[in-house]
C-alpha positions as CSV (number, residue, x, y, z in Angstrom):
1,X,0.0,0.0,0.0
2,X,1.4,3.2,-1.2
3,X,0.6,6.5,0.9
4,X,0.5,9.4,-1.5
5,X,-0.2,13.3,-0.5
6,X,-1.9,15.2,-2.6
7,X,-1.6,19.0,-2.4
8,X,-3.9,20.9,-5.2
9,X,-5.5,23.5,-6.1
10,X,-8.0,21.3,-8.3
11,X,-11.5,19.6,-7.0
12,X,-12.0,16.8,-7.5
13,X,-8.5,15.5,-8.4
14,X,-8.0,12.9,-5.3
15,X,-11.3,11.1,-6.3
16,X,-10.1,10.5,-10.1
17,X,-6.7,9.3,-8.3
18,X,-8.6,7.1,-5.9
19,X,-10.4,5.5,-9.0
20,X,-7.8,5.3,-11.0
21,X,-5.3,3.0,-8.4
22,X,-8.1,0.8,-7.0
23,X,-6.7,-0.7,-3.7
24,X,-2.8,0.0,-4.6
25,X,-2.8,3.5,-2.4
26,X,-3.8,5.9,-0.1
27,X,-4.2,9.3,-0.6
28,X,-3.7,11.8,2.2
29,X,-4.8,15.5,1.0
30,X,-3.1,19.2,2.1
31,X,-3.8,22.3,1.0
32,X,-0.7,25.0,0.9
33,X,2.5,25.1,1.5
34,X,2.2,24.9,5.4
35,X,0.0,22.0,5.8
36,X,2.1,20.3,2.9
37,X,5.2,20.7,5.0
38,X,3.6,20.3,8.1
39,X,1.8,16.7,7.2
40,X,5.4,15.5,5.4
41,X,7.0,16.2,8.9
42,X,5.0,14.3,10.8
43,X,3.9,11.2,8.3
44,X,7.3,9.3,7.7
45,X,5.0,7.1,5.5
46,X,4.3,9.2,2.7
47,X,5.8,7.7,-0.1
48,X,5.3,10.4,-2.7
49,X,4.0,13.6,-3.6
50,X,1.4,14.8,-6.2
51,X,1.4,18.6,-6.4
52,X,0.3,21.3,-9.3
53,X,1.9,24.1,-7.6
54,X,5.7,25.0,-7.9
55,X,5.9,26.7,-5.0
56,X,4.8,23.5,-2.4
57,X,7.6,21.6,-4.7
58,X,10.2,24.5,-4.0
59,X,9.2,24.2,-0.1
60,X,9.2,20.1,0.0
61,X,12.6,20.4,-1.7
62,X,14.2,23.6,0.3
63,X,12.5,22.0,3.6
64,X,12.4,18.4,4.2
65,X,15.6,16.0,4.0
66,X,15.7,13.2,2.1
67,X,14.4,12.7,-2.1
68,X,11.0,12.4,-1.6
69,X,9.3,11.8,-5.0
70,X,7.7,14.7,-5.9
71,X,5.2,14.4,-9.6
72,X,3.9,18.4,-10.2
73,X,1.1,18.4,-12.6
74,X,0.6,20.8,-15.2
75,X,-2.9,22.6,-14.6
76,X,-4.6,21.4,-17.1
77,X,-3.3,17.6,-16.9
78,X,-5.7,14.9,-16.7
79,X,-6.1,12.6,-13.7
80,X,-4.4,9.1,-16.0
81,X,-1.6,10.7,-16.9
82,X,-1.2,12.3,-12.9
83,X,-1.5,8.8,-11.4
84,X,0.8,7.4,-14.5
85,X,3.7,9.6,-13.8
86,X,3.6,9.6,-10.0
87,X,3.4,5.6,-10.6
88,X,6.7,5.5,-12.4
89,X,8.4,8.6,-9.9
90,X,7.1,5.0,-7.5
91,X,8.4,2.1,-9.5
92,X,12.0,3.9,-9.7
């Protein structure tokens, strides 16, 4: 079971995700930079990050240790190709 944070600005996004993996992953959801960095400090079991703001992937990067994968979205991205990327950033 993966344990994936999402942090977006779109509606609706974590529902598409949590149709699109079926049973393969948990989805924890933040919103700004703050809660983003203050979830990642205290969840060591987050095992990836979906964002579509550059700003929370600056912070993430700047602000926690460690390679956390990180898959930012373009804005207009559809939910398949999120959850296909931030499955590969996994397998890797």
């Amino acid at each position: 079971m993966r344990h994936i944070l999402v942090s977006s600005r779109r509606p609706g996004l974590v529902s598409e995700l949590r149709e699109l993996s079926g049973d393969g992953a948990t989805f924890l959801v933040e919103h700004g930079v703050d809660e983003t960095l203050e979830r990642l400090g205290r969840s060591a079991r987050i095992d990836a990050v979906i964002t579509d703001d550059i700003e929370i992937e600056t912070a993430i990067r700047d602000e926690i240790p460690g390679m956390i994968p990180i898959y930012r979205a373009l804005s207009d991205e559809e939910a398949a190709s999120i959850w296909a990327g931030a499955s590969a950033l996994l397998a890797s």
